[in-house]
C-alpha positions as CSV (number, residue, x, y, z in Angstrom):
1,X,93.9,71.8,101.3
2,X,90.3,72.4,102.3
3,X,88.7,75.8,100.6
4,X,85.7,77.1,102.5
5,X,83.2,79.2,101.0
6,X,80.4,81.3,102.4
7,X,77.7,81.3,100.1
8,X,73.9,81.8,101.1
9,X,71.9,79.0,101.8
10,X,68.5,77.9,103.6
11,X,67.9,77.7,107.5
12,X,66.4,74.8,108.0
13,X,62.9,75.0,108.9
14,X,63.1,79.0,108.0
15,X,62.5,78.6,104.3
16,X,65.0,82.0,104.2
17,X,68.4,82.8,103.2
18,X,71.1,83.0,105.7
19,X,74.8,82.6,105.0
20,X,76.8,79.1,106.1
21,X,79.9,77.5,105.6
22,X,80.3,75.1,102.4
23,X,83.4,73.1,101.8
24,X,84.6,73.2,97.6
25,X,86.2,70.3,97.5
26,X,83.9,68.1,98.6
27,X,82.4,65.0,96.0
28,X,78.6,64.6,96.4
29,X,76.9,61.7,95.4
30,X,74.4,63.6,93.5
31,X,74.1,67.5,92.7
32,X,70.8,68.8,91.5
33,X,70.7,72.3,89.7
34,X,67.7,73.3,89.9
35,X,65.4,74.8,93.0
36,X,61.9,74.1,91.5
37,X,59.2,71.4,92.0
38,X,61.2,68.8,90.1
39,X,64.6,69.7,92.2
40,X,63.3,69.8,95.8
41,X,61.4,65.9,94.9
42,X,64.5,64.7,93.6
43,X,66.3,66.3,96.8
44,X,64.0,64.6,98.8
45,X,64.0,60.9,97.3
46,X,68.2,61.4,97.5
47,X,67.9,62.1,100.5
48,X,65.8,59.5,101.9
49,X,67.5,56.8,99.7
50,X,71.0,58.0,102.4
51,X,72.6,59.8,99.3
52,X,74.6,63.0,100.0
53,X,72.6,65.6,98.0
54,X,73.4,69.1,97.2
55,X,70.8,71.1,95.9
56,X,72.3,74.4,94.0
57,X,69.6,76.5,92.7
58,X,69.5,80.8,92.0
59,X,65.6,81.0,93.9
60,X,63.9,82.4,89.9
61,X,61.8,79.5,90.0
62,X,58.9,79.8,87.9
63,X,56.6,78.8,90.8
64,X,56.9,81.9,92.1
65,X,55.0,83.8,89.5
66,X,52.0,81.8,90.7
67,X,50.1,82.9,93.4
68,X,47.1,80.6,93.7
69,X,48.1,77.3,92.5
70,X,44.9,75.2,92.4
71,X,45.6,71.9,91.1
72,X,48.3,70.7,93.2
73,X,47.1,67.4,94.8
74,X,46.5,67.7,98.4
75,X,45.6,71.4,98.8
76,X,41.7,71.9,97.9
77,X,42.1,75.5,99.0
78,X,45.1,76.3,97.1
79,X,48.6,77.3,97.9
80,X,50.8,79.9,96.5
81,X,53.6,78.7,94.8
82,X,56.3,80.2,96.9
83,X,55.0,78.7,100.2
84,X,54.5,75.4,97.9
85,X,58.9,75.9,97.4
86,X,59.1,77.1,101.0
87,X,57.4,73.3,102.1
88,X,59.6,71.8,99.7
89,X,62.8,73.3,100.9
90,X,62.0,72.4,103.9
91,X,61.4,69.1,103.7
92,X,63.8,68.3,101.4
93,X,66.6,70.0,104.5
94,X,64.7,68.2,107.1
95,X,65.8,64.4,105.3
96,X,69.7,65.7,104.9
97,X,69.8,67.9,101.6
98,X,72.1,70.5,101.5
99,X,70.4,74.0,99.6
100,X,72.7,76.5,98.8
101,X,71.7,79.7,96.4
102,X,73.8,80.2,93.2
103,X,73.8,79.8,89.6
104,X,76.1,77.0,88.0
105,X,77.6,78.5,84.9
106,X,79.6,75.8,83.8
107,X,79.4,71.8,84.0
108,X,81.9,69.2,83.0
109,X,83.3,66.1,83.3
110,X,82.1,61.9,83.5
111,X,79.9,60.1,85.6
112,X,81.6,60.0,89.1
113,X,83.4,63.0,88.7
114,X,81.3,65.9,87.5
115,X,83.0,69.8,88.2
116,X,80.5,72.8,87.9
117,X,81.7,76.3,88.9
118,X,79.0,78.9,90.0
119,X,79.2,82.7,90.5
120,X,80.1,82.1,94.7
121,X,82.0,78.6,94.2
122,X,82.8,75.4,92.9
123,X,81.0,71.7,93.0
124,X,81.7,68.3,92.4
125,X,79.4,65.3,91.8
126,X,79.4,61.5,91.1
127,X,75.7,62.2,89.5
128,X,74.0,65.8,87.7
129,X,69.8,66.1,88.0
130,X,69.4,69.0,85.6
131,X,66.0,71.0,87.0
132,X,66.5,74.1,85.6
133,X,63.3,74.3,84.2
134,X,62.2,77.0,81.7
135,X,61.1,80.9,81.6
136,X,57.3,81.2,79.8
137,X,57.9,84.9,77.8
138,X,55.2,87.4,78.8
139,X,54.7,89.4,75.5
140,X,56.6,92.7,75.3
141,X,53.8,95.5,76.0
142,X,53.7,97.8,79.1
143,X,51.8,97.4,81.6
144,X,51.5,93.2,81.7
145,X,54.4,91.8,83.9
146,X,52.2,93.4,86.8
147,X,48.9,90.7,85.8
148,X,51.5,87.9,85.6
149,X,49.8,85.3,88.0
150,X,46.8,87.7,88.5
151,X,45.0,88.6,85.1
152,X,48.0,86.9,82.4
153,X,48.4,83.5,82.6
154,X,50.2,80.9,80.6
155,X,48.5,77.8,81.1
156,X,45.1,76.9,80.0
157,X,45.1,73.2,82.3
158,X,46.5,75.4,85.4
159,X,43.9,78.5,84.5
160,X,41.5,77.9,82.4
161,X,39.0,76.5,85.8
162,X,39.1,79.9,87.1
163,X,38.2,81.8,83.8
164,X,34.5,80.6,84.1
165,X,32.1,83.5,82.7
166,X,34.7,85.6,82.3
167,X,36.1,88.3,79.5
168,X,39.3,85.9,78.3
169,X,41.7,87.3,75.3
170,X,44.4,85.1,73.9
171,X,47.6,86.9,72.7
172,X,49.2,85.0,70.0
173,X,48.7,84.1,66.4
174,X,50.0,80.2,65.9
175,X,48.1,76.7,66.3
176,X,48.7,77.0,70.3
177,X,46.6,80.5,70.3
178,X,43.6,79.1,68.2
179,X,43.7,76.0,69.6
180,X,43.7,78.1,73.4
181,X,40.6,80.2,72.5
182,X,38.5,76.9,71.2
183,X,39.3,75.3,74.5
184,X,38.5,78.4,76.8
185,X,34.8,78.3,75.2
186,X,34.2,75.4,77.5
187,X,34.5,78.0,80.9
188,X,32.9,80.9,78.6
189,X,31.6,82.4,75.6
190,X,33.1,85.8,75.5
191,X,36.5,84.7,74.0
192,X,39.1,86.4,71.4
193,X,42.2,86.1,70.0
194,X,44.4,88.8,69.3
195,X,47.6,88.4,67.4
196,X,49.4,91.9,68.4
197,X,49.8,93.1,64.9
198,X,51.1,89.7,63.4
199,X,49.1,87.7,60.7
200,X,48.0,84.5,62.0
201,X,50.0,81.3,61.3
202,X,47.7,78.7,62.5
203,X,46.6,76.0,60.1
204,X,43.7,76.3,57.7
205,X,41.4,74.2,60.1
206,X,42.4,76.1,62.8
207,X,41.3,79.2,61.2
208,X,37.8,77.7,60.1
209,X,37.2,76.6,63.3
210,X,37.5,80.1,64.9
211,X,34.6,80.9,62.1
212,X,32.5,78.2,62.8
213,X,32.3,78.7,66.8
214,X,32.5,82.6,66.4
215,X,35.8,83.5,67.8
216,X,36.8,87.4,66.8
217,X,40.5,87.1,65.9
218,X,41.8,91.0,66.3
219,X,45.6,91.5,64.6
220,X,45.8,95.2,65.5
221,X,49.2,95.7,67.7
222,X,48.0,96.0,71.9
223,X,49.4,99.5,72.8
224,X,48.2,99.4,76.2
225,X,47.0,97.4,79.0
226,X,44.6,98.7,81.7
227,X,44.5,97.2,85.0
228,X,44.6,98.0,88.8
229,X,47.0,96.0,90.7
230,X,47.3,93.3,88.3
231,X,44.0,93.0,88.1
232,X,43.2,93.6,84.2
233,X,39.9,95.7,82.9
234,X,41.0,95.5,79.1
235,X,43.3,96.7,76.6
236,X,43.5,99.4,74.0
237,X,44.6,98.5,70.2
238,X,45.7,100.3,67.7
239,X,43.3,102.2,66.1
240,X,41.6,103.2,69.4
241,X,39.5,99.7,69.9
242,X,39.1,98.8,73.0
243,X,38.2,95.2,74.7
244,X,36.7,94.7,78.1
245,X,38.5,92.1,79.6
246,X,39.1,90.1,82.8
247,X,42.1,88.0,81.7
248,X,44.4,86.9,78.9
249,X,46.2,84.0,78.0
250,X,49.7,84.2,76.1
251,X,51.3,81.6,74.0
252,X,54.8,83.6,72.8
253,X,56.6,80.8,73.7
254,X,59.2,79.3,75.7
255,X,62.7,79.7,76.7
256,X,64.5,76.6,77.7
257,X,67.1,76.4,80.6
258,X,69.8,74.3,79.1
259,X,73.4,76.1,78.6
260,X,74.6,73.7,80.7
261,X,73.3,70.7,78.7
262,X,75.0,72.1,75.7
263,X,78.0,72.4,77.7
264,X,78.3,69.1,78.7
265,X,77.2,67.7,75.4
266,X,73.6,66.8,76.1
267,X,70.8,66.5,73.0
268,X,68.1,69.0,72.5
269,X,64.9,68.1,70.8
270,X,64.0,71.0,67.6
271,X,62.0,72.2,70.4
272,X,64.9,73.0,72.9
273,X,63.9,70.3,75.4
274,X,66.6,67.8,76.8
275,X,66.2,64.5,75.2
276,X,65.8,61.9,77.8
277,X,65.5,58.3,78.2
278,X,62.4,56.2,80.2
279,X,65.2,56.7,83.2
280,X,65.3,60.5,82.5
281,X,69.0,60.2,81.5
282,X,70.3,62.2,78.8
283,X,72.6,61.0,76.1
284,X,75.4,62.2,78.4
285,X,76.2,59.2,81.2
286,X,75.8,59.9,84.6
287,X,73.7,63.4,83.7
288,X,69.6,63.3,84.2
289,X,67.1,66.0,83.8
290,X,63.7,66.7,85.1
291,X,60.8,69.0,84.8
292,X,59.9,71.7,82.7
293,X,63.4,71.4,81.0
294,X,62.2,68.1,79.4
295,X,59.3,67.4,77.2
296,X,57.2,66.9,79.8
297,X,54.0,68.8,79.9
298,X,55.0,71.6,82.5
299,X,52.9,71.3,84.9
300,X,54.4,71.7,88.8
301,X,53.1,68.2,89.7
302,X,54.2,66.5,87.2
303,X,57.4,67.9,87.4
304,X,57.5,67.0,91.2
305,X,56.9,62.8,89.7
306,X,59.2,63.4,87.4
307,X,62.2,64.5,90.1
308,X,61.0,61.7,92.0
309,X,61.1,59.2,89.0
310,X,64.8,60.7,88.5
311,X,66.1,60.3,92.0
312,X,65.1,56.5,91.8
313,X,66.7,55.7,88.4
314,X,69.7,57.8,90.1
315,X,70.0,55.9,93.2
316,X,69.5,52.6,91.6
317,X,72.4,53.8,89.4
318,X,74.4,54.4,92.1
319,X,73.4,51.1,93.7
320,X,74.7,48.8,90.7
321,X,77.7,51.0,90.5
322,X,78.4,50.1,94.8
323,X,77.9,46.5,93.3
324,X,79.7,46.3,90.8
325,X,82.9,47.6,92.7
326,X,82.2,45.9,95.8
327,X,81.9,49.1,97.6
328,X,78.3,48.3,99.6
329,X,78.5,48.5,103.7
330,X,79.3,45.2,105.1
331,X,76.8,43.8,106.6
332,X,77.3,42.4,110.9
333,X,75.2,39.7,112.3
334,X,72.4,41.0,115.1
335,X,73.9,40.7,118.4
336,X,73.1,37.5,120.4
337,X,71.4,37.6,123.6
338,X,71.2,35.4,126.4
């Protein structure tokens, strides 16, 4: 018996949600979870390569947080990072992908016959692309989820270009921060660190450095952050100090998409990363993973290769398999004329 859904998914050529018609029981050839840069590439290779595709992702895609990307190839005046998703959506519908909007809660199975059930329905796949990326933590004081993108940042190779003569503060108080504030001296002097109330755990060397090149390392707690729109002015610290600043740079940490990996048995690095091989498949057959969820450095082009570099090694995995079970089309001689 066929069970039809209605779950949201994209209009083609809309880049918006609208509702349409899925059918559960059908078996893709490959379903990606995962909406971001690495996702829609890999869609879009699948695609291409005549592959039914599905393409399940909940739209929290850290791209969004970004709203002048910079250092994507091919736009020298920028693009925000939703309409960068918006292209890719697009593009990735216009081959043959199918997009739907949920989040997968649960994955099992083998290769050719992988079940995940979501919050609006069910899926089935010879082949898994795990894209689920990661969530960069903003530190927990008021007032800075409204610079995200603006005035916070989390990258230094995305960032750092646009922090030239500026006031920067680094929040954090491991190697990462120090190592942060040494780099940022290259765009401008007038660079700190502050640890919000912890007591720095960067090496020895680290920690001479900052000496050497005159770094102020402040460990008072931030109680409040002053800003107009996003737009940051500086921050008060305990003890009533205040710093002028135009922007700050946090290095909390990382949290790693990968409950689904667990569930299906997939490795971890002591990171939390998904351990892959030079085909981007895990230790689980059949299941690949891409982008930020990896050790790769995160960076939304590289993530975009890396779905690419998945959806070959997947298609040329399914290829083999159609050879090896002599299930290939059958070839027919060109018609004859005259």
């Amino acid at each position: 018996m066929n069970l039809f859904l209605q779950i949201p998914s994209l209009r083609p050529g809309k880049g918006v949600f609208a509702m349409s018609t899925y059918m559960s029981n059908e078996v893709w050839d490959v379903v990606v979870i995962g909406g971001g840069l690495a996702g829609l590439s890999a869609a879009i290779y699948l695609a291409r390569a005549s592959r039914r595709v599905l393409v399940v992702h909940s739209g929290h895609s850290m791209a969004v947080w970004e709203p002048d990307v910079q250092n994507y190839l091919g736009f020298p005046n920028g693009i925000s990072g939703a309409d960068l998703l918006a292209r890719g959506r697009e593009q990735a519908m216009h081959y043959g992908a199918t997009l739907i909007v949920d989040e997968v809660r649960s994955l099992k199975g083998h290769a050719d016959d992988f079940a995940m059930d979501g919050l609006r329905g069910s899926y089935r796949g010879r082949r898994v692309l795990l894209a689920t990326g990661l969530t960069h933590l903003p530190p927990d004081i008021p007032g800075v989820r409204e610079c995200l993108g603006r005035s916070l940042f989390f990258c230094k190779d995305c960032d750092a270009y646009r922090m030239q003569h500026k006031r920067i503060a680094i929040i954090g108080w491991n190697r990462e921060a120090a190592e942060y504030a040494l780099a940022m001296l290259a765009f401008t002097p007038t660079v700190c660190v502050t640890t919000h109330g912890r007591e720095p755990a960067w090496p020895d060397a680290q920690g001479r450095w900052l000496a050497e090149y005159g770094v102020p390392v402040h460990r008072e707690r931030i109680i409040s952050v002053d800003h107009a729109d996003g737009c940051l002015h500086g921050v008060t610290l305990e003890g009533a100090t205040r710093l002028d600043l135009d922007a700050m740079f946090t290095v909390r940490g990382d949290l790693y998409h990968t409950q689904l990996a667990h569930d299906i048995g997939a490795t971890c690095d002591e990171v939390g990363q998904l351990v892959i091989d030079h085909d981007l498949q895990t230790n689980v057959r059949g299941v690949y993973a891409a982008g930020c969820v990896t050790p790769a450095n995160c960076q939304m082009i590289i993530a975009a290769g890396q779905g690419a570099a998945a959806a070959q090694a997947i298609n040329r995995d399914l290829f083999c398999e159609s050879l090896e079970r002599h299930a290939l089309p059958r070839a027919r001689a060109p018609q004859e004329v005259g």
